[in-house]
C-alpha positions in Angstrom: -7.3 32.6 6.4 -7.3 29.4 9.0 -3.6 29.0 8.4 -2.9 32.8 10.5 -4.4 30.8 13.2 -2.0 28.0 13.7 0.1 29.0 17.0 3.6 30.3 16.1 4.5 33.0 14.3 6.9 32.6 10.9 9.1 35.7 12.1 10.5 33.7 14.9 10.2 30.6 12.3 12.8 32.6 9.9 15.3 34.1 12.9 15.7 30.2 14.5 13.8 31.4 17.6 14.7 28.4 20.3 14.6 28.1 24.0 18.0 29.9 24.1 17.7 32.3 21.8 15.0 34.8 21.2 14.8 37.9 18.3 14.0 40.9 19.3 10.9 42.6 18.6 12.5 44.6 16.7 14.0 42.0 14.3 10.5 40.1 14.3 8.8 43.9 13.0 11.2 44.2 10.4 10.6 40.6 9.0 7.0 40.9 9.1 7.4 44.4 7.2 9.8 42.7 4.5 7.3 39.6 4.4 3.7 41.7 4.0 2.5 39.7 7.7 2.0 43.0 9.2 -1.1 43.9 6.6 -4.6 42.9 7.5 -5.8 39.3 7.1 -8.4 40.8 3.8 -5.6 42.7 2.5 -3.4 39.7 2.6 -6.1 37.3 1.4 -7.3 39.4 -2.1 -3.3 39.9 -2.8 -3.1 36.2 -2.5 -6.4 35.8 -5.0 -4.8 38.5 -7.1 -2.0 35.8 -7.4 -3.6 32.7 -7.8 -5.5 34.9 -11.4 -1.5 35.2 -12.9 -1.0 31.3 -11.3 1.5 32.8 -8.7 1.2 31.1 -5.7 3.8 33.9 -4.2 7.2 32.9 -2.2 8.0 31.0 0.2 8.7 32.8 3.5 11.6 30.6 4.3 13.4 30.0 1.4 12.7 33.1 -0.8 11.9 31.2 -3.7 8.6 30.8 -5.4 6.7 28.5 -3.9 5.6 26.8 -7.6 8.9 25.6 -8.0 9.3 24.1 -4.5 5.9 22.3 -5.7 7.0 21.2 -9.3 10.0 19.5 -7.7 8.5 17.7 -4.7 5.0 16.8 -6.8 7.3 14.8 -9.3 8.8 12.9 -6.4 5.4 12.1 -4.6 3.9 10.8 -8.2 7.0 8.9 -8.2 5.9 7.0 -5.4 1.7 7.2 -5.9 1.6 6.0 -9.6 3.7 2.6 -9.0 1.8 2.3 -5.4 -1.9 2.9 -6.8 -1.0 0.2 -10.3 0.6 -2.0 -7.4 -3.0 -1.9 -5.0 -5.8 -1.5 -7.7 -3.9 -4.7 -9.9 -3.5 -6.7 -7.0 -6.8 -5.7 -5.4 -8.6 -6.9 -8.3 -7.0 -9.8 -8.9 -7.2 -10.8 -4.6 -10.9 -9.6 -4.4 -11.5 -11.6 -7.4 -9.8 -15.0 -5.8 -11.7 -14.5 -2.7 -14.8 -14.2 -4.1 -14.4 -17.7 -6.4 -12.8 -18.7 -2.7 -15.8 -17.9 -1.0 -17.2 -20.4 1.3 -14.0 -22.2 1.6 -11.0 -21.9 3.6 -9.1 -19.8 1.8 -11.9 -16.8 1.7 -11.4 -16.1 5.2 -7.8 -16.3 5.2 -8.1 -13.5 2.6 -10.4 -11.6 4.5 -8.3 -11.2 7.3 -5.4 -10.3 5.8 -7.1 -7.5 4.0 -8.5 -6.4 7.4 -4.8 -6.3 8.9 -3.9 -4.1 5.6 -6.9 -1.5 6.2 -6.6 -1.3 9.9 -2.6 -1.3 10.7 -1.3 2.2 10.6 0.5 3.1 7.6 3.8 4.4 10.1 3.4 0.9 12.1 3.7 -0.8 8.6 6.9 1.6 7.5 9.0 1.2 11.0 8.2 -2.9 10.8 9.6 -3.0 7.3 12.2 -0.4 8.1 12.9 -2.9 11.3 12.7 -6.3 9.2 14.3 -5.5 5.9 16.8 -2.5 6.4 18.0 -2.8 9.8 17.9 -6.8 10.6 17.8 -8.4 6.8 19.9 -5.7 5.3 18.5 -5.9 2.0 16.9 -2.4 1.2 18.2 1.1 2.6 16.1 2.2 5.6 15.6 6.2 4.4 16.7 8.4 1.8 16.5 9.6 -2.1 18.4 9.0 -4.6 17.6 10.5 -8.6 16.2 8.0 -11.2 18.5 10.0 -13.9 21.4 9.7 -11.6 21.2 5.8 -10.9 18.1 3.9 -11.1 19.0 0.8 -9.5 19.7 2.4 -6.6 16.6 4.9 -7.0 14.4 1.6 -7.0 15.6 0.5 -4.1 15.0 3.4 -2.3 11.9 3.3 -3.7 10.4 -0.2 -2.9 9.7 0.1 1.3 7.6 3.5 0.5 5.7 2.0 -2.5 4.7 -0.9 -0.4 3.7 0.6 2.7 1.7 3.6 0.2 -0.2 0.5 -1.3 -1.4 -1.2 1.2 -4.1 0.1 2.5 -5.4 0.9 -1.0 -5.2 -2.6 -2.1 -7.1 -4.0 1.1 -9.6 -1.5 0.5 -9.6 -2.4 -3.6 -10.0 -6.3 -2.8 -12.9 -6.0 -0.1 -14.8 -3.7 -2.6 -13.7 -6.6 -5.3 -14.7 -9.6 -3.5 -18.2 -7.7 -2.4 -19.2 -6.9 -6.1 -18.0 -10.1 -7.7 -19.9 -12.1 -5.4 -23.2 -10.1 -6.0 -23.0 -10.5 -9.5 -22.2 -13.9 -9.2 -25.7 -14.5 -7.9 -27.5 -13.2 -10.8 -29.4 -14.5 -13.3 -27.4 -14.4 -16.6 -24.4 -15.8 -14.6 -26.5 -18.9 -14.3 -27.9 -19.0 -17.6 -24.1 -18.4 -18.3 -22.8 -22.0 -16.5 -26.0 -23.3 -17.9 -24.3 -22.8 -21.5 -21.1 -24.4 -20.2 -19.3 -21.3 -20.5 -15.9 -21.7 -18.1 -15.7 -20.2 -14.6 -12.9 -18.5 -15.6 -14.4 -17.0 -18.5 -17.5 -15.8 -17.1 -15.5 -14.4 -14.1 -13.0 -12.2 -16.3 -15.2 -11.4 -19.2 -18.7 -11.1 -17.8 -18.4 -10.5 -14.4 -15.4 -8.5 -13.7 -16.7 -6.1 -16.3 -20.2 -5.5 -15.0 -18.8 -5.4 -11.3 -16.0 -2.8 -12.2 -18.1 0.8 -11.3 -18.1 0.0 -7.7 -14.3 -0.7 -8.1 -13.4 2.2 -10.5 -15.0 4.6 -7.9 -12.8 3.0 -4.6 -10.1 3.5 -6.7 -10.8 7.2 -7.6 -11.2 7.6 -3.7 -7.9 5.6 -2.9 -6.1 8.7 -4.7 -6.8 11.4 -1.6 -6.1 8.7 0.7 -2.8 8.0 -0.9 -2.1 11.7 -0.8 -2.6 11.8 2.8 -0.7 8.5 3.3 2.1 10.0 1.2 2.8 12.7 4.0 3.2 9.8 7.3 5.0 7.7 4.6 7.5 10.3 3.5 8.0 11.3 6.8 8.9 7.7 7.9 11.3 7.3 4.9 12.6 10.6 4.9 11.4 11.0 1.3 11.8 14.8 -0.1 8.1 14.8 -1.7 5.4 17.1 -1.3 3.8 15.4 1.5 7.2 16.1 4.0 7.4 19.5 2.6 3.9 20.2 3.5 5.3 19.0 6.7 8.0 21.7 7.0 6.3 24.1 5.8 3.9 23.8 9.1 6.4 23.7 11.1 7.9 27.2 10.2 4.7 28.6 9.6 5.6 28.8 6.0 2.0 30.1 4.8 2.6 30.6 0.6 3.6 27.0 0.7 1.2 25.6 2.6 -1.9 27.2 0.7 0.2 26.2 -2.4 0.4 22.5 -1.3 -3.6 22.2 0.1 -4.7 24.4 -3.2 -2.7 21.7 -5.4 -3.9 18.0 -3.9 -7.2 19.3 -3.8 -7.3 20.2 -7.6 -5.6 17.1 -8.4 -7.9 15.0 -6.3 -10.8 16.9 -7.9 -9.5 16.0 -11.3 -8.8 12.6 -10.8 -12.6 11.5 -9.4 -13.4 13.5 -12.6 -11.7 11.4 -14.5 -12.8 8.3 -12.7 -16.9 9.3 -13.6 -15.6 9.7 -17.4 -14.6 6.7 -17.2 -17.7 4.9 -15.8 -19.3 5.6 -19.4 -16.5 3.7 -21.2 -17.2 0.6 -18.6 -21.0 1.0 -18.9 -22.1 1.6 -22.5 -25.6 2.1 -20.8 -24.5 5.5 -19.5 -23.2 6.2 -22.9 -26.8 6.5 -24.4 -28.2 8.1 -22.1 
């Protein structure tokens, strides 16, 4: 329902309304007839609910196809940025956080910290246009935009692929090693820690079997959360790499007013971010045996 409210109207959207040329109102009456625009807002919604019970998520006003296989496509090339970008940020955002924290009070610990700050705070489009800047346009060593099929050459594809990735991971992986450093240190400061050293167990030992593990539900949930930010970064990111995934087709869909697909799009990230903090909470009991038992 908030979508009909955007300004524009998806008529114009389909005839190439411009400055110099406008459709008739005529024209724009018979596409609203052909698309269903011209039925009331509660008619249009329960035929959209009617949908959504046979998983029909309708077509798309633009390209007349149905919008699920405009989101099967563009999904697969989104995760094919996400899932290397999250293992990139929560691997090295453990393993940072973790080197801080046995940093900490020394001059390296800062040095950390600020670096994560820059990696939080820095605009996910600043970071793409500087490494667009650096690498494609003055180093030459990666292609500045574009998409290229795994299947049809993956060296290539990987290429393509590393500027995106990077920028996606970021700010996940500054946010991963803050949370890191913050937990480690805490448990750090607890009792069987020092009855631990006491013992003569190894720091690196207690750190990475003792420690890491207790301090890892904090971490597990930033993670979880990271997911719907990387969803959200995965639309500026696209945009800045001119990456066909579902974020930039959320994008054009916007712009023409294209409604089936953008209710398709919002309905499908928010399941999927649903079901992956589900996930995340399962997995608290496999980290915790305490919440096992109970």
């Amino acid at each position: 329902m908030f979508v009909r409210l955007l300004p524009g109207d998806p008529a114009s959207a389909i005839l190439g309304a411009s400055e110099s040329f406008q459709p008739t109102e005529a024209a724009l009456v018979t596409v609203r007839q052909r698309l269903g625009l011209d039925r009331p807002l509660v008619e249009q919604y329960t035929t959209y609910l009617g949908g959504l019970l046979r998983a029909d998520l309708g077509e798309s006003l633009t390209s007349g196809r149905p919008a699920t296989l405009d989101l099967r496509l563009r999904l697969g090339r989104t995760l094919q940025l996400m899932v290397p970008a999250l293992l990139l940020s929560s691997l090295l955002g453990i393993a940072i956080g973790v080197l801080a924290a046995r940093a900490r009070g020394r001059s390296l610990d800062p040095l950390l910290s600020v670096i994560g700050l820059v990696g939080f705070s820095v605009p996910v489009f600043v970071i793409g246009n500087v490494m667009v800047l650096i690498l494609a346009i003055q180093l030459e060593w990666l292609p500045s935009s574009g998409y290229i099929d795994f299947t049809q050459d993956p060296v290539r594809s990987i290429r393509y692929m590393v500027m995106p990735t990077i920028a996606l991971a970021l700010a996940p992986l500054a946010v991963t090693m803050r949370m890191t450093r913050t937990t480690v240190v805490e448990e750090l400061g607890l009792d069987y820690v020092r009855t631990a050293r006491a013992k003569g167990l190894t720091e690196r030992v207690l750190i990475y079997r003792h420690v890491l593990k207790n301090a890892m539900l904090p971490i597990l949930a930033v993670i979880g959360l990271q997911v719907g930010a990387a969803f959200s970064g995965s639309v500026i990111v696209e945009y800045v790499f001119n990456w066909p995934g579902i974020g930039r087709l959320l994008l054009q869909a916007i712009d023409s007013r294209d409604y089936p697909v953008i209710q398709g799009t919002v309905l499908l990230l928010s399941t999927l971010f649903v079901l992956v903090n589900l996930a995340t909470d399962l997995s608290y009991a496999y980290m915790n045996p305490r919440l096992r038992r109970r």
